[in-house]
PyMOL Python script that loads the backbone (N, CA, C, O; Angstrom):
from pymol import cmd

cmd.read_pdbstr("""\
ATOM      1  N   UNK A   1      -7.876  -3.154   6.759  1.00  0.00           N
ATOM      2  CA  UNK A   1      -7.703  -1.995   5.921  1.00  0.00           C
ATOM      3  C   UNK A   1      -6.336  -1.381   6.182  1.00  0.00           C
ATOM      4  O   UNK A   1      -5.844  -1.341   7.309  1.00  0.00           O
ATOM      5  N   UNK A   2      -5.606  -0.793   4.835  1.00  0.00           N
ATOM      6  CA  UNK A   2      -4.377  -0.311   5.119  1.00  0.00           C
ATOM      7  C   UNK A   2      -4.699   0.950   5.531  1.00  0.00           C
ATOM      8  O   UNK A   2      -5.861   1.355   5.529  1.00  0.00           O
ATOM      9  N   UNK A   3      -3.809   1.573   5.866  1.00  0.00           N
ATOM     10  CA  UNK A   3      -3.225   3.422   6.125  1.00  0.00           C
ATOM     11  C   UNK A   3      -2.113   3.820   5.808  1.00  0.00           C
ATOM     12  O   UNK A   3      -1.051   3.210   5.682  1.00  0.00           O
ATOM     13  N   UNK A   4      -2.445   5.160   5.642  1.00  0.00           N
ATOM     14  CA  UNK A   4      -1.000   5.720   5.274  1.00  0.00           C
ATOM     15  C   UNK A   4       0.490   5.115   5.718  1.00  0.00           C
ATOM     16  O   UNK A   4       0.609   4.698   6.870  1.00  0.00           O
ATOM     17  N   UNK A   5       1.433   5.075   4.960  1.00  0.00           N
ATOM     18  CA  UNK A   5       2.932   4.645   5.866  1.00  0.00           C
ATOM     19  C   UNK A   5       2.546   2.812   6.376  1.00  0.00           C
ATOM     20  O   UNK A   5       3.250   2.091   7.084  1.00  0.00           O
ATOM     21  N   UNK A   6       1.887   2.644   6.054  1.00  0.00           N
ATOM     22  CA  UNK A   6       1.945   1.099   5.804  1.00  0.00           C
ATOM     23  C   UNK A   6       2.487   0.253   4.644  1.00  0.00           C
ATOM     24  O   UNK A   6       2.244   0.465   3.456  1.00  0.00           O
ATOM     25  N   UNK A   7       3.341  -0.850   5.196  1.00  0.00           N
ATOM     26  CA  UNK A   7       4.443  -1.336   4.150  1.00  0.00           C
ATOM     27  C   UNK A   7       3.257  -2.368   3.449  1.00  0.00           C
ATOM     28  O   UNK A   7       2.296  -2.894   4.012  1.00  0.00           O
ATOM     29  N   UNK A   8       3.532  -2.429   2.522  1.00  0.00           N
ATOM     30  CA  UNK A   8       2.814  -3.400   1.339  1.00  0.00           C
ATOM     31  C   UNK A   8       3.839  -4.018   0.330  1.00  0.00           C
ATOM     32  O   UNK A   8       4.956  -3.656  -0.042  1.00  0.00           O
ATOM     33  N   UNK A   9       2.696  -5.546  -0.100  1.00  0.00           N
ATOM     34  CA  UNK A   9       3.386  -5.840  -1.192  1.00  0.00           C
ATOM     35  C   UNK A   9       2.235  -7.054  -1.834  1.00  0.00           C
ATOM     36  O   UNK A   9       1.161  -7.427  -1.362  1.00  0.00           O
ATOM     37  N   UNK A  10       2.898  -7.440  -2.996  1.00  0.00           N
ATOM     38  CA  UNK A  10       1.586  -8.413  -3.863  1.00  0.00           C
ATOM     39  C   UNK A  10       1.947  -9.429  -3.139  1.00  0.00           C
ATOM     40  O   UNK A  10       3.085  -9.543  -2.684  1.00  0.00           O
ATOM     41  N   UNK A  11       0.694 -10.556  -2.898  1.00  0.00           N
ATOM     42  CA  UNK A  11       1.325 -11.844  -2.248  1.00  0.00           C
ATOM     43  C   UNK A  11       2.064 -12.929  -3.497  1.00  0.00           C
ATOM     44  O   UNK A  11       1.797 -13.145  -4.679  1.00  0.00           O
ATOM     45  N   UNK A  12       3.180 -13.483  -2.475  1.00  0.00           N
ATOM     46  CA  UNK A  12       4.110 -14.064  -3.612  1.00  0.00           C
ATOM     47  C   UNK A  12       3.302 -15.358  -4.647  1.00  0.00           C
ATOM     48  O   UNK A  12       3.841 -15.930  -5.595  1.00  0.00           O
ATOM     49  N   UNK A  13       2.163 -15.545  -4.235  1.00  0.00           N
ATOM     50  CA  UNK A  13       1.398 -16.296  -5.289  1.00  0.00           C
ATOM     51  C   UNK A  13       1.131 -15.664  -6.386  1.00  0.00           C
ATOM     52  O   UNK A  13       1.098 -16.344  -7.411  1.00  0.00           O
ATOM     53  N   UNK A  14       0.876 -14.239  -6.478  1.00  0.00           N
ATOM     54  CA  UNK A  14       0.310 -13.384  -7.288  1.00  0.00           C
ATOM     55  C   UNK A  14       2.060 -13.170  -8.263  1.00  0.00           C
ATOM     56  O   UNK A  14       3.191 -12.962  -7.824  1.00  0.00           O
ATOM     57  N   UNK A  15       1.442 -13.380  -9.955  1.00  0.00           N
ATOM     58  CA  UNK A  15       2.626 -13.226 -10.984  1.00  0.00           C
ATOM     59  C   UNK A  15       2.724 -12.134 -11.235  1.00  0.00           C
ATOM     60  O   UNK A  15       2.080 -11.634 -12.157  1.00  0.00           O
ATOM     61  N   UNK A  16       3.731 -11.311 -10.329  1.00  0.00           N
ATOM     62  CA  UNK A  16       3.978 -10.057 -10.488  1.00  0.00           C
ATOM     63  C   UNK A  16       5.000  -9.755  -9.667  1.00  0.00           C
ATOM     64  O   UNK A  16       5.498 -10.668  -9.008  1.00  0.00           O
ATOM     65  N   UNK A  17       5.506  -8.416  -9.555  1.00  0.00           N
ATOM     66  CA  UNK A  17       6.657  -7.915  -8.986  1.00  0.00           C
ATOM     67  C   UNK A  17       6.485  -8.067  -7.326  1.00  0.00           C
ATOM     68  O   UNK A  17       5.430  -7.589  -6.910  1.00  0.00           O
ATOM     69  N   UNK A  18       7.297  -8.617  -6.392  1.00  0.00           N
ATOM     70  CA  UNK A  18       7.169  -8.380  -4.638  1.00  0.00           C
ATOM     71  C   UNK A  18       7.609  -7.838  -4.709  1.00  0.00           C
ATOM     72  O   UNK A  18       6.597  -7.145  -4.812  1.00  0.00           O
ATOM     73  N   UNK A  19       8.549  -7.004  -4.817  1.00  0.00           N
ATOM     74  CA  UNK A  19       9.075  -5.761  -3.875  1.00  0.00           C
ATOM     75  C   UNK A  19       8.001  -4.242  -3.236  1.00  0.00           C
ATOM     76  O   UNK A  19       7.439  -3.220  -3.630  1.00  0.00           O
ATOM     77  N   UNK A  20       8.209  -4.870  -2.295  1.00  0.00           N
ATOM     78  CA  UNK A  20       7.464  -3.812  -1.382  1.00  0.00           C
ATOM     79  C   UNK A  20       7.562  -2.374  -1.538  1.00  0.00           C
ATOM     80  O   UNK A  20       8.565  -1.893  -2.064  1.00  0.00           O
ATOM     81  N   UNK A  21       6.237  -1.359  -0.968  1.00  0.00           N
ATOM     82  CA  UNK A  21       6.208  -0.247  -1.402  1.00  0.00           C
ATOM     83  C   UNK A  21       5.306   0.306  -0.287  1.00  0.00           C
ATOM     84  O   UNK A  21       4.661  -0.534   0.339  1.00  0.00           O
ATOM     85  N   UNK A  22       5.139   1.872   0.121  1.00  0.00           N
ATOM     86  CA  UNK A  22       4.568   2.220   0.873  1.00  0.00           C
ATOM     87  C   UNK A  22       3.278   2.841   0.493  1.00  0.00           C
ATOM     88  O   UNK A  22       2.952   3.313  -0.596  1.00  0.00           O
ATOM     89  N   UNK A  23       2.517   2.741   1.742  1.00  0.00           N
ATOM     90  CA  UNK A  23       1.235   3.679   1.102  1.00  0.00           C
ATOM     91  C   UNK A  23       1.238   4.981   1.629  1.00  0.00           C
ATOM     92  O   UNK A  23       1.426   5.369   2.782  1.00  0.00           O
ATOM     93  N   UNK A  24       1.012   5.553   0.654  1.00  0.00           N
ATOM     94  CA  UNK A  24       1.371   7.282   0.501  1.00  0.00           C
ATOM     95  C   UNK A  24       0.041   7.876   1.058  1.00  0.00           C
ATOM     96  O   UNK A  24      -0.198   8.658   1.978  1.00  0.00           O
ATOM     97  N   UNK A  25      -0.708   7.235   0.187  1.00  0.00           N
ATOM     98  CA  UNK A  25      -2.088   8.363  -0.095  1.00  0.00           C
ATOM     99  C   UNK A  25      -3.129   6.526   0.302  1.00  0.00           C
ATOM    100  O   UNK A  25      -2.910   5.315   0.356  1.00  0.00           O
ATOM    101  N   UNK A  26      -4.577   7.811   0.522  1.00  0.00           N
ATOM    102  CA  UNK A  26      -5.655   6.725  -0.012  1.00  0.00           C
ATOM    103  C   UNK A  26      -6.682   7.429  -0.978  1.00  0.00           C
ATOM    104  O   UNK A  26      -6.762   8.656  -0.918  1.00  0.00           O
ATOM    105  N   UNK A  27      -7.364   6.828  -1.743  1.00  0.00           N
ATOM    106  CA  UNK A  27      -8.465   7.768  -3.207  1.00  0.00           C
ATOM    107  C   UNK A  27      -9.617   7.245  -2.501  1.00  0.00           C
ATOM    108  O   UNK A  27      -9.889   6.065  -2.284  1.00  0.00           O
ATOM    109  N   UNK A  28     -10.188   8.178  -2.207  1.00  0.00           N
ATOM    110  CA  UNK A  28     -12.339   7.997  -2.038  1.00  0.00           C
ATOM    111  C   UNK A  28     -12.583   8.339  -3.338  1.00  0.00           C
ATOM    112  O   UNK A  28     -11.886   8.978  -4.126  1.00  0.00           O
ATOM    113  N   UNK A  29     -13.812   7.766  -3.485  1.00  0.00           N
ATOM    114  CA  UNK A  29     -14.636   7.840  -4.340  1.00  0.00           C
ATOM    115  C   UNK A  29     -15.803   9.174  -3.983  1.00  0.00           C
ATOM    116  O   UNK A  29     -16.078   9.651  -2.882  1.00  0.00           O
ATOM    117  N   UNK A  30     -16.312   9.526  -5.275  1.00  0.00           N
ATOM    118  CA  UNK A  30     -16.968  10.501  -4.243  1.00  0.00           C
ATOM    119  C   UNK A  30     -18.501  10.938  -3.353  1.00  0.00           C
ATOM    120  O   UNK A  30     -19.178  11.958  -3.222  1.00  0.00           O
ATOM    121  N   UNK A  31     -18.564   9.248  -2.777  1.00  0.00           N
ATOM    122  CA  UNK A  31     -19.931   8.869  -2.036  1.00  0.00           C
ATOM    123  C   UNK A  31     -18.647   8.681  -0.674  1.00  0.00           C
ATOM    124  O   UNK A  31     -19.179   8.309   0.372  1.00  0.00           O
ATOM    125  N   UNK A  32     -17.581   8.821  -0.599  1.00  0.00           N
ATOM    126  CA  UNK A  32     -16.893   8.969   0.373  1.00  0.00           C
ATOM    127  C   UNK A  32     -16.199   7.320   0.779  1.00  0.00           C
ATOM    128  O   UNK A  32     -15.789   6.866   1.848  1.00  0.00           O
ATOM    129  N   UNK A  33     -16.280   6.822  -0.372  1.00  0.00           N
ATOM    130  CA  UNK A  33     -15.787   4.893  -0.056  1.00  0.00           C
ATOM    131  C   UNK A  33     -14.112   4.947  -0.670  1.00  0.00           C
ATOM    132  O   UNK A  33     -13.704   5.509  -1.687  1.00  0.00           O
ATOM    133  N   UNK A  34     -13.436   4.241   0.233  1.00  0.00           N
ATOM    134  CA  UNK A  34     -12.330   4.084   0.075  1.00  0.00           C
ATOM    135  C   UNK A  34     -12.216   2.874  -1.867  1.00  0.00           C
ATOM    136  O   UNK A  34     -12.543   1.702  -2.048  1.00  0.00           O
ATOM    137  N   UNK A  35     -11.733   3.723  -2.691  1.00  0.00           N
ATOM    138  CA  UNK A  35     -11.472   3.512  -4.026  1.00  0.00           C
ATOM    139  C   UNK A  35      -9.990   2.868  -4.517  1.00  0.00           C
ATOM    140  O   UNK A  35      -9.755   2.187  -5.516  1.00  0.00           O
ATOM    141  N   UNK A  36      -9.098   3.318  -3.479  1.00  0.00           N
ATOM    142  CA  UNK A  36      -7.800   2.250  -4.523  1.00  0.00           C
ATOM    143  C   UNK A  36      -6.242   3.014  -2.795  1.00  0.00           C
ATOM    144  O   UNK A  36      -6.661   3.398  -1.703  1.00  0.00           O
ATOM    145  N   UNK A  37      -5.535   3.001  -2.963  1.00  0.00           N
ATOM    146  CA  UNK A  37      -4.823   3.093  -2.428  1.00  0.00           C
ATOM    147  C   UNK A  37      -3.209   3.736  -3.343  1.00  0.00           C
ATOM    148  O   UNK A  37      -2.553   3.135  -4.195  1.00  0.00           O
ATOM    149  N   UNK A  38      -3.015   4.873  -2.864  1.00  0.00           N
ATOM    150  CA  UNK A  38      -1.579   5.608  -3.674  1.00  0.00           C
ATOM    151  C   UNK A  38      -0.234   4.664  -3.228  1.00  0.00           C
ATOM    152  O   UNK A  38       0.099   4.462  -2.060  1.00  0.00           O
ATOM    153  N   UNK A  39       0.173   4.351  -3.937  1.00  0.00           N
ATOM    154  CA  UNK A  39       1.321   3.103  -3.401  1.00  0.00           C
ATOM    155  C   UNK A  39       2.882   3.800  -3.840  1.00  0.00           C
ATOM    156  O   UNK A  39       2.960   4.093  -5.033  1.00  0.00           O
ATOM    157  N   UNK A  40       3.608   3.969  -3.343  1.00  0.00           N
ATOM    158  CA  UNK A  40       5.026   4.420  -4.146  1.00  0.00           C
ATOM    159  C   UNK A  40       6.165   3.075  -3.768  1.00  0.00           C
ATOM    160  O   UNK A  40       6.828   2.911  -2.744  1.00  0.00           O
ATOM    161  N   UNK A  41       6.092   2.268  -4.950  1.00  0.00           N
ATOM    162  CA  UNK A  41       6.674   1.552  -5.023  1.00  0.00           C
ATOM    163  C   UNK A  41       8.374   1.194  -4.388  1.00  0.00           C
ATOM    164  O   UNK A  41       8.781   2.350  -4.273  1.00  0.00           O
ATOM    165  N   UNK A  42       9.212   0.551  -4.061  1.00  0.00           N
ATOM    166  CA  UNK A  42      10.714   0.972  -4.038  1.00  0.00           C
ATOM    167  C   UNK A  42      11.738   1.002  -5.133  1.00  0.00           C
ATOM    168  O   UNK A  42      12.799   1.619  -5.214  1.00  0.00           O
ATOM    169  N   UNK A  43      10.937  -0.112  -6.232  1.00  0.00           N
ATOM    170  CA  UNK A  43      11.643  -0.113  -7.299  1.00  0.00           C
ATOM    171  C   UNK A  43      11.372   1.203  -8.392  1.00  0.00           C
ATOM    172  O   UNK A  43      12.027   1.157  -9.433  1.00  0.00           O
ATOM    173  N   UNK A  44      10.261   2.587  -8.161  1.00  0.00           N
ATOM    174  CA  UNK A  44      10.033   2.918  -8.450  1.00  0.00           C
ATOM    175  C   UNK A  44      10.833   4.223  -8.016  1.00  0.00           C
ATOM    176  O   UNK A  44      11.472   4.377  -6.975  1.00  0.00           O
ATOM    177  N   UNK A  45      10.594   5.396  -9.369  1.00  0.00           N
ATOM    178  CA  UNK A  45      11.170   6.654  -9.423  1.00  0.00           C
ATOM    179  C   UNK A  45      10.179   7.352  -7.786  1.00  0.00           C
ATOM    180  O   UNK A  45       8.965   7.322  -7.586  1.00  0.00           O
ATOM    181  N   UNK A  46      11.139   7.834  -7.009  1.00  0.00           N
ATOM    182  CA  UNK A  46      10.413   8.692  -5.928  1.00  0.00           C
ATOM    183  C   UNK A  46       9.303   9.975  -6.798  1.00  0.00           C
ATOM    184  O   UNK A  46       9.621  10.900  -7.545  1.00  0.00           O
ATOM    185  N   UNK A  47       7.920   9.513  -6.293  1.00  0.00           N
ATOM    186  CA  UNK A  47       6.799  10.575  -7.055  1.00  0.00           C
ATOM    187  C   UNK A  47       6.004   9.935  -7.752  1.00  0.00           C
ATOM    188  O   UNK A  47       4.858  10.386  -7.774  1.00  0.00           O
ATOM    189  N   UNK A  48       6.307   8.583  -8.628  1.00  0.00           N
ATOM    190  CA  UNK A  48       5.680   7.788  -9.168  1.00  0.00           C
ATOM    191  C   UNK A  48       4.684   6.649  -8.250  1.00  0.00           C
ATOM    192  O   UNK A  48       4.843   5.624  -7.587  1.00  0.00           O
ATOM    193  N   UNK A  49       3.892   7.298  -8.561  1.00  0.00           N
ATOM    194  CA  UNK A  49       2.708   6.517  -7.627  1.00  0.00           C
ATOM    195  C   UNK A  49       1.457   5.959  -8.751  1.00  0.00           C
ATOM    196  O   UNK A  49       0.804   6.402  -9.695  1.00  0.00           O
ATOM    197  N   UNK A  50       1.635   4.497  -7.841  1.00  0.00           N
ATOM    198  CA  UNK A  50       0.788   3.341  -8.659  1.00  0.00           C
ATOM    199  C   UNK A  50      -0.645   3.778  -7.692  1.00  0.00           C
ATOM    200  O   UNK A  50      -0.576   4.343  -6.601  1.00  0.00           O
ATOM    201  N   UNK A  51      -1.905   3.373  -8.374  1.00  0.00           N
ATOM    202  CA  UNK A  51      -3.259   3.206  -7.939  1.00  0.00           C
ATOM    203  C   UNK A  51      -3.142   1.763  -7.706  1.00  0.00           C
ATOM    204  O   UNK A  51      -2.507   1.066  -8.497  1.00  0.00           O
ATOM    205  N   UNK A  52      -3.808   1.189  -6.500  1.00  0.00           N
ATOM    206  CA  UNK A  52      -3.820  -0.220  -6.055  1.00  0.00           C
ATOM    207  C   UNK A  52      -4.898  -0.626  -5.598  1.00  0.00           C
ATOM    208  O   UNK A  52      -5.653   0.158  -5.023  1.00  0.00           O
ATOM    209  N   UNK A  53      -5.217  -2.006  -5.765  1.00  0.00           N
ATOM    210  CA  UNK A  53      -6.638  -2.043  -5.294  1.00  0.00           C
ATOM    211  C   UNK A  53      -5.866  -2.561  -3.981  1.00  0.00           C
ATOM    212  O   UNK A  53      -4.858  -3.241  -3.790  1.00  0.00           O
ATOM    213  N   UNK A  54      -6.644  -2.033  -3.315  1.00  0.00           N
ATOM    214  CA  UNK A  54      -5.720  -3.079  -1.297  1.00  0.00           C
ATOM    215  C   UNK A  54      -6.255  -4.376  -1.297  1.00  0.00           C
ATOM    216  O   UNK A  54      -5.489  -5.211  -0.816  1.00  0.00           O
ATOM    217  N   UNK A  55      -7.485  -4.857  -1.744  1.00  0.00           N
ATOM    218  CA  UNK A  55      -8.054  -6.111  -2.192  1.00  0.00           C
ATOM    219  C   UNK A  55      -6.917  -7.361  -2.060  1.00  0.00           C
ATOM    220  O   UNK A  55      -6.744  -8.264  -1.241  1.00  0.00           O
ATOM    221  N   UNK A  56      -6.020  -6.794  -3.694  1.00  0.00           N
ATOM    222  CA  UNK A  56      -5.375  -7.386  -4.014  1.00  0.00           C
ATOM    223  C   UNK A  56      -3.445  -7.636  -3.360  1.00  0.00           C
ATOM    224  O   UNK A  56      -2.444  -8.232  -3.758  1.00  0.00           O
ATOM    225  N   UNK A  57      -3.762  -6.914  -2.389  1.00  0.00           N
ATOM    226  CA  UNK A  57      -2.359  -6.896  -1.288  1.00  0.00           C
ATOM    227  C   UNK A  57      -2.149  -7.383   0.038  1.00  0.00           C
ATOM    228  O   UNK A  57      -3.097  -7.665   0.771  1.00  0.00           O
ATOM    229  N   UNK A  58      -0.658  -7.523   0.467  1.00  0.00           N
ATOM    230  CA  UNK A  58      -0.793  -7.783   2.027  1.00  0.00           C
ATOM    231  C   UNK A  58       0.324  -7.176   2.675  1.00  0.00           C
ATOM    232  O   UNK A  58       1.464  -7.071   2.223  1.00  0.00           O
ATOM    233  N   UNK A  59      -0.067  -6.826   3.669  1.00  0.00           N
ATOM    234  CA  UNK A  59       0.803  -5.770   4.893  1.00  0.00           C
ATOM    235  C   UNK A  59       1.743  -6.702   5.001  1.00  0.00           C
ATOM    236  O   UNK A  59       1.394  -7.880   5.076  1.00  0.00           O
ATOM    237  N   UNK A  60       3.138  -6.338   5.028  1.00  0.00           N
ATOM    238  CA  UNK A  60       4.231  -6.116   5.511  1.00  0.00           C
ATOM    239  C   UNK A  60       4.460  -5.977   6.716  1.00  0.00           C
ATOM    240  O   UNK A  60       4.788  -6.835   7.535  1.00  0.00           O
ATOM    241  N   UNK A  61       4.257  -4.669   6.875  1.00  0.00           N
ATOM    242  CA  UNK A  61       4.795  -3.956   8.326  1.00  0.00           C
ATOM    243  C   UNK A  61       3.530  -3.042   8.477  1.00  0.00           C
ATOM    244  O   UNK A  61       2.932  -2.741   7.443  1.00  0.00           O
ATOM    245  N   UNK A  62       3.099  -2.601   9.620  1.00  0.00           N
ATOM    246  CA  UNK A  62       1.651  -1.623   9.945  1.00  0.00           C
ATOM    247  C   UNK A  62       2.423  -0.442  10.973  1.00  0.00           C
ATOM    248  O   UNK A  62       3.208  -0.679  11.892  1.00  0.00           O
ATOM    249  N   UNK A  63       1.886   1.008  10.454  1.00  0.00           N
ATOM    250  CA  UNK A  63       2.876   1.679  11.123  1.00  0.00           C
ATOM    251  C   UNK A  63       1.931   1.617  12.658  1.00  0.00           C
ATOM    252  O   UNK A  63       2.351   2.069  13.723  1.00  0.00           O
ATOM    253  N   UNK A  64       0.636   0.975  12.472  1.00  0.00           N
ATOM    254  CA  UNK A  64      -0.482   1.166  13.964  1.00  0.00           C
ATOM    255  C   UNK A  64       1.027   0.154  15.247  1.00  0.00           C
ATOM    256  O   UNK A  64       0.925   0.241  16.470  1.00  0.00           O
ATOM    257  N   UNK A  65       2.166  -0.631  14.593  1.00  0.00           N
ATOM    258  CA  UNK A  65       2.876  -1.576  15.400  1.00  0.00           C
ATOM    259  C   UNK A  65       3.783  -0.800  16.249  1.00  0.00           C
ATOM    260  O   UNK A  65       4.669  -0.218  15.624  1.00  0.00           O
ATOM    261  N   UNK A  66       3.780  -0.654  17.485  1.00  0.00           N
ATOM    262  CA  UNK A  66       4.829   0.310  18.369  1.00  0.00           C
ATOM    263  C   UNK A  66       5.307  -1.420  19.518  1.00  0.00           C
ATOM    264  O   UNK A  66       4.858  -2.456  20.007  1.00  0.00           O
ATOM    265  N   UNK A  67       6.376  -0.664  19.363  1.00  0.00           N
ATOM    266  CA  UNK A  67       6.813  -1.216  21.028  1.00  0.00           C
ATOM    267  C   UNK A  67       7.159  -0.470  21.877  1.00  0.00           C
ATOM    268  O   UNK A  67       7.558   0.694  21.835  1.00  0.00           O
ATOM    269  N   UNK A  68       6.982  -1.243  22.765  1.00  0.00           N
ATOM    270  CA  UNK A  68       6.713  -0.759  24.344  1.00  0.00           C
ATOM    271  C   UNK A  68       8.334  -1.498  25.194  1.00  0.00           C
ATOM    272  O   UNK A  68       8.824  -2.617  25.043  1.00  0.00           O
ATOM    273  N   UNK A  69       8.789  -0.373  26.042  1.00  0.00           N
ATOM    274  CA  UNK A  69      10.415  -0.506  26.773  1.00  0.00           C
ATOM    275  C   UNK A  69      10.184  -0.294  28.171  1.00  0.00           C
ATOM    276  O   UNK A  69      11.125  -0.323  28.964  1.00  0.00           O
TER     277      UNK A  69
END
""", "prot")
cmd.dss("prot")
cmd.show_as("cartoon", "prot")
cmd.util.cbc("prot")
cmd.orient("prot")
């Protein structure tokens, strides 16, 4: 499952745009089930936020990734 500030993008099999985008937001439904994911694209106007199914995506980068010095 994604979270907020996690990098996303469509997998390059999928006929559609890759360029990666972050996840902003997440939408419940209102029995409290995670419903679609707020995505703000990069090729996109800052504010313009796509609904995504996460189904249909794959992480990039996970902000849960830290390193350690």
């Amino acid at each position: 499952m994604f979270q907020v500030g996690d990098l996303i993008k469509y997998p390059t099999s999928a006929k559609c745009n890759a360029i990666p985008g972050f996840v902003v937001g997440i939408v419940y439904d209102g029995r409290g089930n995670r419903d679609c994911l707020e995505v703000q694209w990069f090729d996109w106007e800052p504010g313009e936020l796509a609904n995504e199914n996460e189904e249909a995506l794959v992480l990039v980068s996970s902000v849960r990734e830290c390193k350690r010095g």
